[in-house]
C-alpha positions as CSV (number, residue, x, y, z in Angstrom):
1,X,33.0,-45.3,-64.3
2,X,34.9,-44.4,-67.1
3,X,38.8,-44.7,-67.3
4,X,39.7,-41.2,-68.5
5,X,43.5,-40.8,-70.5
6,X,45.8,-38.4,-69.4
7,X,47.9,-36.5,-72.1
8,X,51.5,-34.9,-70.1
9,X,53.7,-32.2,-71.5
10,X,55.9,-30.5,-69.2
11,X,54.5,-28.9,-66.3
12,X,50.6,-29.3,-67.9
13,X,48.2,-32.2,-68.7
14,X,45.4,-32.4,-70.4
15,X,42.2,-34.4,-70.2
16,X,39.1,-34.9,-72.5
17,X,36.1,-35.4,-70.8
18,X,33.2,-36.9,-73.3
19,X,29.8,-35.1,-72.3
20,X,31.8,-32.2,-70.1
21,X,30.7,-29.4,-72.0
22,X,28.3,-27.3,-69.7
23,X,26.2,-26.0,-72.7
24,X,26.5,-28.4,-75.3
25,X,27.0,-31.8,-73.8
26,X,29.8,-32.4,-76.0
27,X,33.6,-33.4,-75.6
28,X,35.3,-30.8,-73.3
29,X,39.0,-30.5,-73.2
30,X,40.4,-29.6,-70.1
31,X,44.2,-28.1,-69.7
32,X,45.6,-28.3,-66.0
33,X,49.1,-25.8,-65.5
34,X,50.3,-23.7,-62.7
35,X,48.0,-20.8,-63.6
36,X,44.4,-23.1,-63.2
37,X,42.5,-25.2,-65.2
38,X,41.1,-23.9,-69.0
39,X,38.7,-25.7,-70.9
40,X,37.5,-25.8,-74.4
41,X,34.5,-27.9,-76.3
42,X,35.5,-29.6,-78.9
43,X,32.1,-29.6,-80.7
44,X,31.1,-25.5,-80.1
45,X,34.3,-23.6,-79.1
46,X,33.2,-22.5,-75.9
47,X,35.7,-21.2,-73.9
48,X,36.0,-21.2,-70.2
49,X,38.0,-21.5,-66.4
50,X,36.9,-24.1,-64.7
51,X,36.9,-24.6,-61.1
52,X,38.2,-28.4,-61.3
53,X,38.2,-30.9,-57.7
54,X,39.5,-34.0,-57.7
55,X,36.9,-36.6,-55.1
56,X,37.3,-39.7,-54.7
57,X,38.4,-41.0,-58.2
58,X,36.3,-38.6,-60.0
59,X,37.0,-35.0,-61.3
60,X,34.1,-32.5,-60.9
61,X,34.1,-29.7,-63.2
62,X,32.2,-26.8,-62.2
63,X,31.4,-23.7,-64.5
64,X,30.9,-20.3,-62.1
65,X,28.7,-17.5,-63.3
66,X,29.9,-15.6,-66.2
67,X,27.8,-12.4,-65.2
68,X,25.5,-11.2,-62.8
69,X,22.4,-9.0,-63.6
């Protein structure tokens, strides 16, 4: 398991997670606040609100559907 580093500023912290992104499989950037989770890839720009659990020493990051048909 990777030891992931924690970046704190005020009432948010951030994480990067290396192969998070959902389409990509690049870095994704995580920001944790009052109002949720937000999360950015590093390597394409996508954009998206992450439904983030922490279990047992890991953090699962799950992506919800974006729209229905």
């Amino acid at each position: 398991m990777e030891e992931l580093i924690v970046k704190k500023d005020g009432d948010s912290a951030e994480v990067e997670l290396p192969t998070g992104c959902a389409l990509c499989g690049g870095p994704l950037a995580v920001r944790f606040s009052s109002s949720g989770a937000y999360s950015v890839c590093v390597s394409c720009r996508w954009i998206a609100r992450p439904s983030v659990a922490f279990r047992g020493g890991a953090i699962n990051v799950v992506f919800g559907p974006t729209a229905l048909a």
